[in-house]
N, C-alpha and C positions, 0 to 999 in steps of 0.2 A: 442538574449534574448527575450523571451517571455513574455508578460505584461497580467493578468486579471484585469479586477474592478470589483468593485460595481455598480448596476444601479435601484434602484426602488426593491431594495431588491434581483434583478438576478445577478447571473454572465457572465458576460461579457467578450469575449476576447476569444484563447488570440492575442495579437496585439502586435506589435512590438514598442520597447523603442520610436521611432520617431516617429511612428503613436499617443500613448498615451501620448507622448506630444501634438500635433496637437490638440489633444482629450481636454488637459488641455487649451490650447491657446483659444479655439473657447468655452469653458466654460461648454462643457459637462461633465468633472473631474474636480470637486471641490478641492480644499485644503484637507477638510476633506474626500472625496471619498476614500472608502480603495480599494487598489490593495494588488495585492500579484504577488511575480514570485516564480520558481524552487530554493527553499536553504534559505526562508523566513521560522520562526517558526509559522508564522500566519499573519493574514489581518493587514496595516497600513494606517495611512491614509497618502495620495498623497505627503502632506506636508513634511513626513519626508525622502522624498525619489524624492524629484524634482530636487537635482542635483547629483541623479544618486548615493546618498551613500548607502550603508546597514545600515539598524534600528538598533540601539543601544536597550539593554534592557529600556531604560532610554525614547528612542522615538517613542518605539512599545507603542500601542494602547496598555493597559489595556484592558485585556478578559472580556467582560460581560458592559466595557464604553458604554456608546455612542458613536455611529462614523459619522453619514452622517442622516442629518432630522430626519426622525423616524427608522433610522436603529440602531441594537446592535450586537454584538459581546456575543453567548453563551459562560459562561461561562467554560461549561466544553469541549466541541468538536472544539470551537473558529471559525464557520463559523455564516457569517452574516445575521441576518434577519431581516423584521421590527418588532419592537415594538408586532404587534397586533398578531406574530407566538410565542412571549414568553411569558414566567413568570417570576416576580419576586418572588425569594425567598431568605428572608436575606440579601437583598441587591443586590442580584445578576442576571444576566439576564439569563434564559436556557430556550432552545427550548424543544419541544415535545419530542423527540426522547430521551433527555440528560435527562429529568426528573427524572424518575426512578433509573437511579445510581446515580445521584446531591442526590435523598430524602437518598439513603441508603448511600451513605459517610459522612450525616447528621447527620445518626443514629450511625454511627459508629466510626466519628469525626476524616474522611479523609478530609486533602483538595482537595479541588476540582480541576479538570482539572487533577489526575492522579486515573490512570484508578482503582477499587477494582479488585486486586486477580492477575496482572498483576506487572512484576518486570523484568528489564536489570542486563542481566550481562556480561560484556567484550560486542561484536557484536550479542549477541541473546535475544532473548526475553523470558521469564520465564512465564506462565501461566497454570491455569487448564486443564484438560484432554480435555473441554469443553467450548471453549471462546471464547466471542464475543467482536473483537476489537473496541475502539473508533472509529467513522466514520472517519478520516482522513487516508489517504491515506499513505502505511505503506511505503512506496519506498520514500516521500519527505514530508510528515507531513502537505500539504494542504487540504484544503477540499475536501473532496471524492464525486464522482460525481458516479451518475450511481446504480444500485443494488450492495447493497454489495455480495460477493463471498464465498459461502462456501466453505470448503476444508477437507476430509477425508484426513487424516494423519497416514501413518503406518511406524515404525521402529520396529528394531531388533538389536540387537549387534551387533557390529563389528567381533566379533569371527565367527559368523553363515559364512560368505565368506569362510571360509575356509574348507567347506564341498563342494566347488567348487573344490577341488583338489579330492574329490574321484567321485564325480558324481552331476553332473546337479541338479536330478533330489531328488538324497538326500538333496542338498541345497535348494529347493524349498521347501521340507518339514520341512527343520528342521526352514526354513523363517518362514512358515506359523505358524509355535507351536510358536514360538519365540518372534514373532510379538507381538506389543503393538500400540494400535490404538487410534485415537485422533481426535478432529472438532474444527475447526477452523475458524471464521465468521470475512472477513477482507473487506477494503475496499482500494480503488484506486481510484485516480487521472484523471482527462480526458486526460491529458497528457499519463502515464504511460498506463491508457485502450488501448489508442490508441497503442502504440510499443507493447503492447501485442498481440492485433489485430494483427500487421506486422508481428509477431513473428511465428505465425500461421499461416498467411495466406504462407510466405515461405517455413515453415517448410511442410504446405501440398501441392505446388507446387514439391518443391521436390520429396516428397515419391510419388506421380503421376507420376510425370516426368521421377522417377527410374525403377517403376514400368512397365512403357509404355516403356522405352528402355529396359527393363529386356525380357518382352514379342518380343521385336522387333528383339533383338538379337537373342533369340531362333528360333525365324521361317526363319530369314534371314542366320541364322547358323555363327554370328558372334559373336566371343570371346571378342573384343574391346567394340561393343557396348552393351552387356550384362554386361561387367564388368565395364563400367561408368555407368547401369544403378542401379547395385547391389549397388556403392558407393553413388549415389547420394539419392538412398531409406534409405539406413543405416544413410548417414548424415543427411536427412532432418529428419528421428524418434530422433536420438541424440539429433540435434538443439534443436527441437519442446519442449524433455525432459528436459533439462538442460536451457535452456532460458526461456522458456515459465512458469517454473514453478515463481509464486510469494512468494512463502516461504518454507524451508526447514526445515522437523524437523532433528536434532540433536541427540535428546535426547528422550524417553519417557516412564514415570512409569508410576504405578499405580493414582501417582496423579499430575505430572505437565507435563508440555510439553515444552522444548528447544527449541527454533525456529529460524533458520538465514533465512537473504535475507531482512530484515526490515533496513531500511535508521535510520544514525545517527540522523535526527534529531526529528523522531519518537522516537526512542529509549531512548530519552534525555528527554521524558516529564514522563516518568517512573520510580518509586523509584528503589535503587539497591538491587539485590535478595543477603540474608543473611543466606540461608539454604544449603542445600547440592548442591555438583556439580555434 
């Protein structure tokens, strides 16, 4: 199990459960130091998780509190900064980046921390044709590290497959008319960057690796290692595709977009969608 903190406003870690004890023993983890691990809805402090329980609603830090000297908790994204990177507005603590949607769900008398124009329903995500996620990380709902990622998103019916049974080449076409396309601005986790990173870096080991026995078979004139090298090319574009991707659309009209591949606990700070399915 993997630990971050807090530290002077950075993050920290991550480090393992017995290491950040050590951490707490020698006085570098305060009581009130927030960590966070994988399956927490957000930063707590040290206190409520020193012997190893999970934060009750009741012993999670309040979004936008105070937590450690001059650090706060934004109120709407829930990562930590000091003091001198926020505003208060209303009472409430938000960094640079959260301002502008914190001022418009002011004006439009959302509360805060769920996102405008963003809605769950069952495991998918419900948003405009056009959307940019909360900064937290949609695969475990901690704070996003790194550039966030944009993503071109294209679907078509289910039915269009079935012009696979008269020709290739008709499905292609009738994909392309068919198609409805979408953007999607999401962010991740340093943890999750990372297995994406790995996810890639295999997937093009692979299609190298196929590639190079595909050629090697042909000049050596053999059928065994041409044909590990065919499977290994084909498995590592599949991998690459189906792993590698971080969200899937579903669904997509003219004006929303259906999205799986987003973690329950992302999901969970979203109102539930009430319009068509």
């Amino acid at each position: 199990m993997q630990w971050y903190y807090s530290q002077e406003g950075q993050q920290k870690g991550p480090v393992a459960a017995e290491q950040l004890e050590e951490l707490a023993r020698s006085g570098a983890v305060a009581a009130q130091t927030l960590v966070w691990r994988e399956g927490f809805a957000t930063w707590v402090p040290y206190s409520t998780v020193a012997q190893g329980s999970q934060p009750s609603q009741s012993t999670a830090l309040a979004v936008g509190a105070v937590a450690s000297g001059d650090s706060v908790l934004c109120v709407e994204c829930g990562r930590g900064f000091p003091k001198s990177e926020t505003v208060q507005i209303e009472g409430s603590c938000v960094c640079a980046d959260c301002k502008p949607i914190f001022l418009q769900k002011l004006r439009e008398g959302i509360a805060a921390g769920a996102a405008v124009g963003i809605w769950r329903t069952g495991k998918q995500l419900v948003t405009s044709v056009d959307a940019t996620l909360p900064p937290r990380c949609i695969k475990c709902n901690a704070p996003a590290e790194g550039k966030s990622i944009k993503r071109k998103l294209y679907w078509h019916p289910p039915l269009v497959y079935l012009a696979l049974l008269l020709n290739v080449v008709i499905y292609i076409i009738a994909a392309l008319i068919a198609r409805k396309r979408g953007v999607a601005v999401i962010s991740i986790c340093q943890i999750h960057r990372s297995a994406r990173r790995n996810v890639i870096l295999i997937s093009w080991l692979l299609v190298l690796g196929g590639f190079a026995a595909g050629i090697t078979g042909i000049v050596q004139q053999s059928g065994w290692i041409g044909g590990i090298g065919g499977v290994a090319f084909l498995g590592g574009l599949i991998y690459g595709l189906v792993c590698g991707r971080l969200i899937v659309p579903r669904k997509i009209d003219k004006e929303h977009m259906w999205l799986g591949g987003c973690g329950a606990e992302f999901l969970a700070g979203f109102p539930e969608w009430n319009g068509p399915i």
